[in-house]
N, C-alpha and C positions, 0 to 999 in steps of 0.2 A: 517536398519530400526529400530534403538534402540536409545536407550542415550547413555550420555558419561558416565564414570564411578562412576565417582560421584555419580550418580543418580541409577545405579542399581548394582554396588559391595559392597557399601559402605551405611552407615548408612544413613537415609536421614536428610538432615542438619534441622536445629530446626531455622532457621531464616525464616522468612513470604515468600511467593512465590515472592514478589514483591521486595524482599530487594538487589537481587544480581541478574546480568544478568546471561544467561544459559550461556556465554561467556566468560572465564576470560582470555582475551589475556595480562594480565600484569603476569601471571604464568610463573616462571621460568623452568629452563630445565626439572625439577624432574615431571613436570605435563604437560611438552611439547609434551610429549609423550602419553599422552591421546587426547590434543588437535588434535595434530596428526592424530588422528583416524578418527577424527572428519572432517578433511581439506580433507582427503581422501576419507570418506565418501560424503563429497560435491562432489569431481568430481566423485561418479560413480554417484551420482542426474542427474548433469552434460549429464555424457555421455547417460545418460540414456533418458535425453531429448532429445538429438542428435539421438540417435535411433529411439525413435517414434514420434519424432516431424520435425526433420532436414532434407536436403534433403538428396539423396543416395549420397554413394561418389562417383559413379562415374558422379555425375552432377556439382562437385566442382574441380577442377584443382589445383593443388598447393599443398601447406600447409595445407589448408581446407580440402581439400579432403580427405590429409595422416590421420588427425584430423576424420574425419569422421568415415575411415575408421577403426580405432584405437580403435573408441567406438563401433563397429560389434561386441558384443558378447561377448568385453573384460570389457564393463563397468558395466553389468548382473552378469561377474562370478567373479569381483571383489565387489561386493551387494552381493553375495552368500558367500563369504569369509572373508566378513567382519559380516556378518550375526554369520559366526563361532567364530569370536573373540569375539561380542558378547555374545554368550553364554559364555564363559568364562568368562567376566564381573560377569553374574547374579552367574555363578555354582563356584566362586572364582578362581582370577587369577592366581596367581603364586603357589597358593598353593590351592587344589581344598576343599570346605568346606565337614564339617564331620555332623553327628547327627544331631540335627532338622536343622541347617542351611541349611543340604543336600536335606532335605526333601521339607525343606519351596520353596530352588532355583528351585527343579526340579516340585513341582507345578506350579513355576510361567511361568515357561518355556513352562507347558502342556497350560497354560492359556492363556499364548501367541500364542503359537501354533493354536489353536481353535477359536482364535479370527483373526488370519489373514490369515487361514485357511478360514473362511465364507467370508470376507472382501474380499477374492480376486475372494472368487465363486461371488460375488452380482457382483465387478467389470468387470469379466469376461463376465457377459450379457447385457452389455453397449459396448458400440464402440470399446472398449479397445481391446476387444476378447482375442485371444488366447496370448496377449504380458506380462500379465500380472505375474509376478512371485510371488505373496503372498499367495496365495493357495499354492505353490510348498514349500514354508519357512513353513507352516506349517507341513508337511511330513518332511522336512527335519530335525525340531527343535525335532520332535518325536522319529526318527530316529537315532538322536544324544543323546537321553537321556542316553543310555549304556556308551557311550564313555565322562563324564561330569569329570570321578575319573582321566582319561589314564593322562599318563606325556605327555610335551611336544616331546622327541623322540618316543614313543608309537605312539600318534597321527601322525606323520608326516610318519613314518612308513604306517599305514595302508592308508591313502590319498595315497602315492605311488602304494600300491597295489591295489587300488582302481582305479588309474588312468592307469594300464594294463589290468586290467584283465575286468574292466566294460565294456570300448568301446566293447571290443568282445561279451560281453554276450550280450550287446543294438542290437550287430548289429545279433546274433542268434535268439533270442528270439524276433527282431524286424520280421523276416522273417518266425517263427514258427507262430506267432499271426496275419499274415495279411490276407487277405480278410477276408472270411465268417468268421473266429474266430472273428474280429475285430467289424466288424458288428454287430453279436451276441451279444460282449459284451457291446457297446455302445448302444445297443437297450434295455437293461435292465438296463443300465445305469442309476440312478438320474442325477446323474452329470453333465453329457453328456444333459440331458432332462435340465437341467437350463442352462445354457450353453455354449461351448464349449470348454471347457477344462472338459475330464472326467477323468477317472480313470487311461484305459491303460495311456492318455495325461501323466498324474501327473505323472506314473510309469516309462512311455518307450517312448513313441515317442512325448510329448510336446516340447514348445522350453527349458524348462530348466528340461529336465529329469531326476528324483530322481536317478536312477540308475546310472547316470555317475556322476552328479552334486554334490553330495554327497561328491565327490573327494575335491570340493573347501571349502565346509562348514568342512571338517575336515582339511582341510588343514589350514584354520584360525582359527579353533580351538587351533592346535596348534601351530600356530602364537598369540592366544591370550596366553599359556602359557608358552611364555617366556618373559623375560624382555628388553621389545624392550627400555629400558629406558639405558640399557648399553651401549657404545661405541664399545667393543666387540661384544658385539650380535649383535648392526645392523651393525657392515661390515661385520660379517659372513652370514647374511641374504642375503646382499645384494649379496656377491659374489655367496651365493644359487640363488638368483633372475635371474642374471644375466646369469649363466648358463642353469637353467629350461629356459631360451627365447632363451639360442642363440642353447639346442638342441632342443626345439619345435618347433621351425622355421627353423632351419638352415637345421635340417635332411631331412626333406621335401622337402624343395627347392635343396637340392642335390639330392634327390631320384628323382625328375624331369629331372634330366637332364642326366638320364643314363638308365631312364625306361618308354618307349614310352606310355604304357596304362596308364600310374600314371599323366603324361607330358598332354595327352590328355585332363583328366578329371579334373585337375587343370585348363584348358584352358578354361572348360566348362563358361559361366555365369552362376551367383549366386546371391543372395543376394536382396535388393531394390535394382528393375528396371530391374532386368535379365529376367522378362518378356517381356520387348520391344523387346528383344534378342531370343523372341522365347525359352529359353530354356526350358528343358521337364528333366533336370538332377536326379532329385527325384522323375518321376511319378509313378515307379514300389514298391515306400514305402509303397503307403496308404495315407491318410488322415492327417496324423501328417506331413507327408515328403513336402506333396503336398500345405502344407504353406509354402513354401521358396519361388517362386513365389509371396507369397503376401505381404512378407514384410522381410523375413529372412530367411536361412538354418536353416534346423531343424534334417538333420540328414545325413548318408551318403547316396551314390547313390547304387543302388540296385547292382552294380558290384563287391563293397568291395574296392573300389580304395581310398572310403573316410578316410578310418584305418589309410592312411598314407598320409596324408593329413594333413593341420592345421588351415582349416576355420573355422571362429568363426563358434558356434554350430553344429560346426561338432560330437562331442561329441568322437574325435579321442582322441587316446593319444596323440599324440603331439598337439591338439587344448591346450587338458585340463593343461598339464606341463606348455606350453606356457604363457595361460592365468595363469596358478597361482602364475609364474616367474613374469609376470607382477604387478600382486595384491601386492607382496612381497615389491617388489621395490617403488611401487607407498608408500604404506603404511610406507617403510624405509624412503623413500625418504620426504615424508610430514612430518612425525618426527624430522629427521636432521632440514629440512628447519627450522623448529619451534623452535629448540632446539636453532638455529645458529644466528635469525635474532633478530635484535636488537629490544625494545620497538613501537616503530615507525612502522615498518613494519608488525609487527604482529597486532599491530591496525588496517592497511588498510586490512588487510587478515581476520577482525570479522567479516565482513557478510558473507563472504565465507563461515568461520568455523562456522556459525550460521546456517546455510544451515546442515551442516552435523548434528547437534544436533535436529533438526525436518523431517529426509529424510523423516520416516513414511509417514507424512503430508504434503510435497512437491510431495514425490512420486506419491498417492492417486491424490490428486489437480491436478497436470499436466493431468490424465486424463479424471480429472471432466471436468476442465477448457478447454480442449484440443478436448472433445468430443461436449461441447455446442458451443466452436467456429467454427467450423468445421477442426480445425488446425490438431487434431490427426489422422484425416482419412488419409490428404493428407500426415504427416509423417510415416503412415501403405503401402502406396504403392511406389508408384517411385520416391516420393520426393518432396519438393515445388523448385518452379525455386531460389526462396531468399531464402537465411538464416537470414532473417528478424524473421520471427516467432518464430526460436530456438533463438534466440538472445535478446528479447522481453521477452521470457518467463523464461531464464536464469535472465536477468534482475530484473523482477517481482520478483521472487522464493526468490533470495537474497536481495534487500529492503525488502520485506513481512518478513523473516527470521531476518533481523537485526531488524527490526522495532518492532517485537514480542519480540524479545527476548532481548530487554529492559525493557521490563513488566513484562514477566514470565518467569520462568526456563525450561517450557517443552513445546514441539508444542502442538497443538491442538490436535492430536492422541494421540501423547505420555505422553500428562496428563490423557486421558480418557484408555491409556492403564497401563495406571500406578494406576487409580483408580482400575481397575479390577483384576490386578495382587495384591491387597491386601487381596484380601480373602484369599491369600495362608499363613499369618500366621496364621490362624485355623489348618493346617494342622499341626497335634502331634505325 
């Protein structure tokens, strides 16, 4: 939900807004690596539509469906991880800034915070409901203000111990806080009363819960400070990537086949359309649990079977490793491409990458657009029968983004959020 770097690491350019696309795919390797971020950012836009707009996967057969499936949860926690590297951008990347610079970035960041923080409560009581993650970016941006100075193995450190030791505390403190505490809180709730996403939501049992979530936004954190611009650093990324998937996935799927209650509740329905299926897997959570029925899992089942598990939003360890082996690679792996592909290629790839340089404003849009069509609803439940509508809107998103960003350098949020992050030079 940010710009490229250009735009918030780096001084801003003294040429007119109209003078140079937000896109510069004639950029050689040295800045391929930003574009980069940018191509990657498009597909989690991408997935992200695929999620509340596409159908479920299991109404696609094939390739579509594996595709569907893909974007369950991985395409949210790779928006959450790129969200981290982001911060990095603004708080300096490779080397974290000092003195007023420190000051000015961590303003901008509070300012960001508080603006997509209200942005996501207004969204929240539109159709969108509980899908929405930019309320959650604001707690999260907050939350990350301590950790803006940490090195790159510092940060990567704690996202580890964040991705042990959170799932347990989600799944204690999800079980200490349910019924009548739960009630209680949400009936004094504001949050809760504009709506629905409130506080515990934000905290513990929404679909991107600060307590576990946390894991990704630091974990691109310190994926933003390193130099993914090395050849050495991304194939050590990647062979990190590659094995955060294959034990996030891998251990699970063995732990199914030698341990019958785990084999069971993996066997459970889940996800969009696991209500046709009758299932009932999370009704002993509460309220927060009791959305996976309407559109996505939101947490583990009342057994503890989910811990060792690795459904999207499971908020297990092995969901969250999985998904940020994922993030790692997608983000290496759009670098390379960019780094590797001749002039030609990276031109047909500019509205792609133009996509990623306004997500803010594509993100937002998909639900405006999506709630007056009727299209969002039928992406919140079981699915539409075509994938006309994600395809359509994929479509759109990318013309609308090339076409824009021939004219201006920043989307429509991200100039009006880039106006408001100015007043943080006052701060002395």
């Amino acid at each position: 939900m940010s710009q490229t770097e250009s735009s918030q690491g780096s001084p801003p350019s003294t040429q007119p807004e109209l003078a140079e696309p937000a896109v510069s795919v004639e950029a050689g390797p040295s800045t391929a690596r930003l574009i980069g971020v940018d191509l990657a950012r498009a597909l989690a836009v991408f997935g992200m539509y695929a999620v509340h707009l596409g159908p479920a996967p299991t109404a696609v057969s094939g390739f579509g469906g594996w595709l569907l499936g893909l974007a369950e949860g991985r395409a949210s926690a790779l928006f959450a991880t790129l969200a981290g590297f982001s911060l990095m951008l603004i708080a300096g990347r490779l080397e974290p800034k000092t003195g007023l610079a420190a000051r000015q970035a961590r303003a901008r960041i509070v300012i960001r915070a508080v603006i997509l923080f209200v942005m996501g409560t207004l969204l929240a009581m539109t159709d969108a409901g509980t899908v929405v993650i930019l309320a959650y970016y604001g707690v999260y941006f907050l939350l990350a203000l301590p950790l803006l100075r940490l090195r790159a193995k510092t940060l990567a450190i704690i996202a580890a111990v964040l991705a042990v030791v959170t799932p347990l505390a989600k799944f204690g403190l999800t079980a200490l806080v349910s019924g009548p505490i739960t009630e209680t809180v949400n009936a004094y709730d504001p949050l809760k009363r504009l709506s629905e996403v409130g506080v515990l939501d934000l905290l513990l049992s929404g679909l991107y819960p600060t307590i576990t979530w946390m894991t990704f936004v630091v974990a691109g954190m310190a994926l933003g400070r390193m130099d993914i611009g090395s050849g050495e650093v991304r194939r050590r990324l990647a062979a990190i990537g590659a094995a955060l998937v294959a034990f996030g996935y891998g251990v699970p799927w063995l732990l199914t086949r030698f341990i019958d209650g785990l084999r069971e509740a993996a066997e459970q329905p889940w996800g969009r359309g696991a209500e046709k299926t009758g299932s009932a897997v999370v009704e002993s959570l509460g309220e927060g649990a009791k959305a996976m029925a309407e559109g996505g899992p939101k947490g583990m089942d009342g057994s503890g079977w989910g811990l060792l598990l690795a459904r999207p939003h499971s908020s297990s360890t092995f969901d969250l490793v999985g998904s940020v082996g994922i993030a790692i690679i997608v983000v290496v792996g759009a670098t390379v491409l960019l780094t590797r592909l001749s002039w030609l290629p990276r031109r047909l790839l500019a509205p792609v990458i133009a996509v990623g340089t306004m997500s803010l404003t594509l993100y937002v849009g998909h639900f405006l657009v999506g709630g007056q069509t009727g299209a969002l609803g039928k992406g919140q439940g079981a699915g539409n029968d075509s994938a006309m509508v994600l395809f359509w809107f994929i479509v759109g998103a990318t013309v609308f983004a090339w076409l824009w960003s021939r004219f201006f350098r920043r989307g429509p949020l991200e100039y009006l959020l880039h106006l408001a992050t100015k007043a943080a030079k006052f701060v002395r």
